[in-house]
C-alpha positions in Angstrom: 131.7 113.0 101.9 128.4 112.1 100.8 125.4 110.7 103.0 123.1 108.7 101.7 120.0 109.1 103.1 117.2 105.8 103.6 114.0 105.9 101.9 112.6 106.1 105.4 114.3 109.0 106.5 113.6 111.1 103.3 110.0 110.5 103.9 110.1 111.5 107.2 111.5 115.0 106.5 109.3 115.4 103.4 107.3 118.8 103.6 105.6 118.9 100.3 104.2 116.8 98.1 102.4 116.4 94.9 99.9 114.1 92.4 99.5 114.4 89.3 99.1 111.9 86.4 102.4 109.3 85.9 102.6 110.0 81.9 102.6 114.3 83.2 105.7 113.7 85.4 108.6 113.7 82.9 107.6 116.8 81.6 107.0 118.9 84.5 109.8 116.9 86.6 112.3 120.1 86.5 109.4 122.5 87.5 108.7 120.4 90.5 111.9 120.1 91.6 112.6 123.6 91.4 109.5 124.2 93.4 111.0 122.3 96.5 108.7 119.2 95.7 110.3 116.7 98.2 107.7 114.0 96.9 106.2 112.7 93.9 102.9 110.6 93.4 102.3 109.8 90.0 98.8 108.3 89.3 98.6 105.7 86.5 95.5 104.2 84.7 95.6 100.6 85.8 98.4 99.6 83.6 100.8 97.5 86.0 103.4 96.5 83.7 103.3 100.5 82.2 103.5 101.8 85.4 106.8 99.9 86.1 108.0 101.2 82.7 107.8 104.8 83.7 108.7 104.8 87.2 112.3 103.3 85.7 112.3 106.2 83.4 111.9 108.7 85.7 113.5 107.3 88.9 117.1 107.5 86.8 116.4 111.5 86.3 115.4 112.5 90.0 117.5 113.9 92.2 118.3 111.3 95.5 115.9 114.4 97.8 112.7 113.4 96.0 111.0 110.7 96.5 109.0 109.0 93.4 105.8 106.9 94.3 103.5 105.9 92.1 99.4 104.2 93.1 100.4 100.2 91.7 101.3 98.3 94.8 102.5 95.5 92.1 104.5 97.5 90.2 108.4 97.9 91.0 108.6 101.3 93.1 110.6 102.8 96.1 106.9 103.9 97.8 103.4 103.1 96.8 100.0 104.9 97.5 97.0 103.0 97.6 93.5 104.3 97.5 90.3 103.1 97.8 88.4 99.8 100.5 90.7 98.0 102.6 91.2 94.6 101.8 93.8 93.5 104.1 98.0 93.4 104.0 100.3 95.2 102.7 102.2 94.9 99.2 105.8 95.8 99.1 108.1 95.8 96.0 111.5 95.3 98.5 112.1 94.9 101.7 112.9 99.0 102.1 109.8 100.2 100.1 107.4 102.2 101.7 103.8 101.8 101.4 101.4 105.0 101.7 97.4 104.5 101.6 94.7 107.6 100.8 92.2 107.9 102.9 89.1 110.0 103.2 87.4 108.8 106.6 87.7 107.7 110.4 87.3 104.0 110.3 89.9 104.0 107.6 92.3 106.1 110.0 92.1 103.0 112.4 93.1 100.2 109.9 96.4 102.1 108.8 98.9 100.9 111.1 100.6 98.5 108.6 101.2 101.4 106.3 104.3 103.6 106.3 102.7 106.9 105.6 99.1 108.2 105.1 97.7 110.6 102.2 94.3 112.5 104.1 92.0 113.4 101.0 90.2 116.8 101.0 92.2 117.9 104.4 91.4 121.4 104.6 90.8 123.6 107.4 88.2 122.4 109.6 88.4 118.9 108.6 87.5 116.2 111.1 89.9 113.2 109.4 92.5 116.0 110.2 91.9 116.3 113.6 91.7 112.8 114.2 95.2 112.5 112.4 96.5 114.9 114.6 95.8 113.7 117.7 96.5 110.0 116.4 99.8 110.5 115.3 101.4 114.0 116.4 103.4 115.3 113.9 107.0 115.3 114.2 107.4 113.2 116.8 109.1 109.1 115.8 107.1 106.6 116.3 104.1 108.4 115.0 102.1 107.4 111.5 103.5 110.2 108.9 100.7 112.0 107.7 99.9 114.5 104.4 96.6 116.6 104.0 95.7 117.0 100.4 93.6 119.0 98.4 94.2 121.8 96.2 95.2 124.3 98.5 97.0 128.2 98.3 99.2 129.2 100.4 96.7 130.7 102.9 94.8 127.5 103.5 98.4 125.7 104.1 99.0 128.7 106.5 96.1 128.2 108.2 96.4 124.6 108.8 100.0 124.7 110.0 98.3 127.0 112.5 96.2 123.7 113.3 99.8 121.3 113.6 99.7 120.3 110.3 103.6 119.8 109.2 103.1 118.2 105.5 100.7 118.4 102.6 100.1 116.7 99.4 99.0 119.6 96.4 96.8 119.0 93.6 95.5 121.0 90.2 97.5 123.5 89.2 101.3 123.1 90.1 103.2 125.9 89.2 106.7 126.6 90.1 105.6 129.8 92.2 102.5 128.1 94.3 104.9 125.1 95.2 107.2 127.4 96.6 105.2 129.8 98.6 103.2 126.8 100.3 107.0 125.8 100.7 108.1 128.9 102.5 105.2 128.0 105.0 105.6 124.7 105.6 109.5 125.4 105.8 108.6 128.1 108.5 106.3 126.1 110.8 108.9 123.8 110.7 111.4 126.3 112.0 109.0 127.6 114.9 108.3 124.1 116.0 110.5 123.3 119.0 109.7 119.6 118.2 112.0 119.8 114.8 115.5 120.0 116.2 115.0 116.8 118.1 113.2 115.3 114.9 115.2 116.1 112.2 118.7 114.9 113.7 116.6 111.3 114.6 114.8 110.8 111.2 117.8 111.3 109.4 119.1 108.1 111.2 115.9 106.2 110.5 
């Protein structure tokens, strides 16, 4: 019997991410999935009615794991990610989209409650926005704001911030199918040493 799985849930349990451009997704779409990509931002220029276009495109070829989300909050899309100031509410395209927002800063950390998931720009170790994140909403544990640190980081620098409680991470630059799945095998492992994940999994896949 199959389970289908909620949008919720799947982002939940999501490990890895990616961005890359919208128009670069189709191509590299089978590389990504065979990297263990578990979700998908595709960045667009603006166009809102192009945007929609291609999500439909692609959203027909990728498998029900991933998750597709693209950065036009009034486009037609399963999840959104919005960047840049905060100008109040939250756009949704159907009552079980999710809505992400990028953020690079505290104060911005604060406003985000109305969002389903956060993206934390240039989250390397050492970073303060991290911390802050960490403390604010503890990682694998419901009820807490879903959190990924992005940048363009190797293995060792996902390694290292596991070390620090970090549980998910959005990649930039160069995706290759053999960087997406070492920084998998990490995030796959601190998820198997963390006693939280047992308890986690078997309640976010109810979500």
């Amino acid at each position: 019997m199959t389970v289908l799985m909620s949008l919720r849930s799947r982002l939940l349990l999501a490990r890895l991410a990616v961005t890359l451009p919208l128009t670069e997704v189709g191509e590299r779409l089978a590389g990504l999935v065979a990297g263990g990509v578990h979700l998908i931002l595709g960045t667009s220029d603006g166009d809102v009615e192009g945007t929609e276009v291609r999500w439909r495109e692609l959203a027909g070829r990728i498998p029900g794991t991933v998750l597709l989300a693209h950065d036009q909050p009034e486009a037609m899309g399963d999840v959104t990610v919005v960047s840049g100031p905060w100008r109040g509410g939250v756009r949704r395209a159907h009552r079980y989209a999710l809505a992400g927002r990028r953020i690079g800063d505290l104060r911005s950390l604060g406003e985000a409650a109305d969002h389903d998931f956060l993206v934390l720009r240039d989250a390397g170790p050492g970073s303060r926005l991290l911390a802050e994140a960490r403390s604010a909403h503890p990682p694998l544990v419901m009820g807490s704001l879903p959190w990924f640190g992005e940048g363009d980081l190797d293995a060792d620098a996902v390694a290292r911030l596991t070390e620090q409680g970090v549980r998910r991470v959005m990649l930039t630059g160069d995706l290759t199918v053999e960087r997406l799945g070492t920084v998998g095998e990490v995030l796959q492992d601190a998820w198997r040493r963390d006693p939280l994940t047992p308890a986690f999994r078997g309640q976010a896949s109810l979500a």
